[in-house]
Phi, psi and omega in degrees: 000134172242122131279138159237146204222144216275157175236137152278103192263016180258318203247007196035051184238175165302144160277116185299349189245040191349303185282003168241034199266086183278345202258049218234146177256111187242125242217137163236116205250182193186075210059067136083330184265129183251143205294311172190183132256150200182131161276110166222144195288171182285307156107035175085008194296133184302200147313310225244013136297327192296331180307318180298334211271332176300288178314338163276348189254348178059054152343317212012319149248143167246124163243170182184178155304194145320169194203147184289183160255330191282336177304317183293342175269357216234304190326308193319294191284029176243007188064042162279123125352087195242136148254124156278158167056039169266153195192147166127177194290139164308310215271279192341292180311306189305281174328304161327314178307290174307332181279337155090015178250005174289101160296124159280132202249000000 
């Protein structure tokens, strides 16, 4: 499974702005262990690329700040996983995530 997760990479946190998202922290798990992590950049992608640029990275879940409803609706439909309105330390989310304790807000 790959997560990503949009990144603030100066404060290492969710980036709050999903479609301004220089960022995704992407976590690849495997039984539960994850397999690696990689910071990778949007590479300049507009808003209305990033949803393509998850699917070229094969994404499976998003977590993130806000969201546009047409990005959260493009997510949906391509059958990615979205937790939304999320904010706090990376390491923090990822774990929530995994513990199966992450609320989508």
């Amino acid at each position: 499974m790959k997560l990503a997760i949009a990144y603030n990479k100066e404060k290492d946190t969710v980036f709050q702005k999903f479609e301004n998202a220089e960022y995704f922290k992407l976590y690849e798990i495997d039984g539960g262990e994850i397999d690696y992590t990689e910071i990778v950049g949007t590479m300049g992608k507009t808003k209305n690329e990033i949803v393509e640029f998850l699917l070229f990275l094969e994404a499976d879940v998003v977590i993130c700040g806000d969201i546009s409803a047409v990005s959260e609706q493009q997510i949906l439909d391509e059958g990615i996983l979205l937790y939304k309105n999320c904010s706090g330390k990376t390491e923090k989310i990822f774990k929530e995530f995994s513990d199966g304790t992450l609320l989508d807000q």
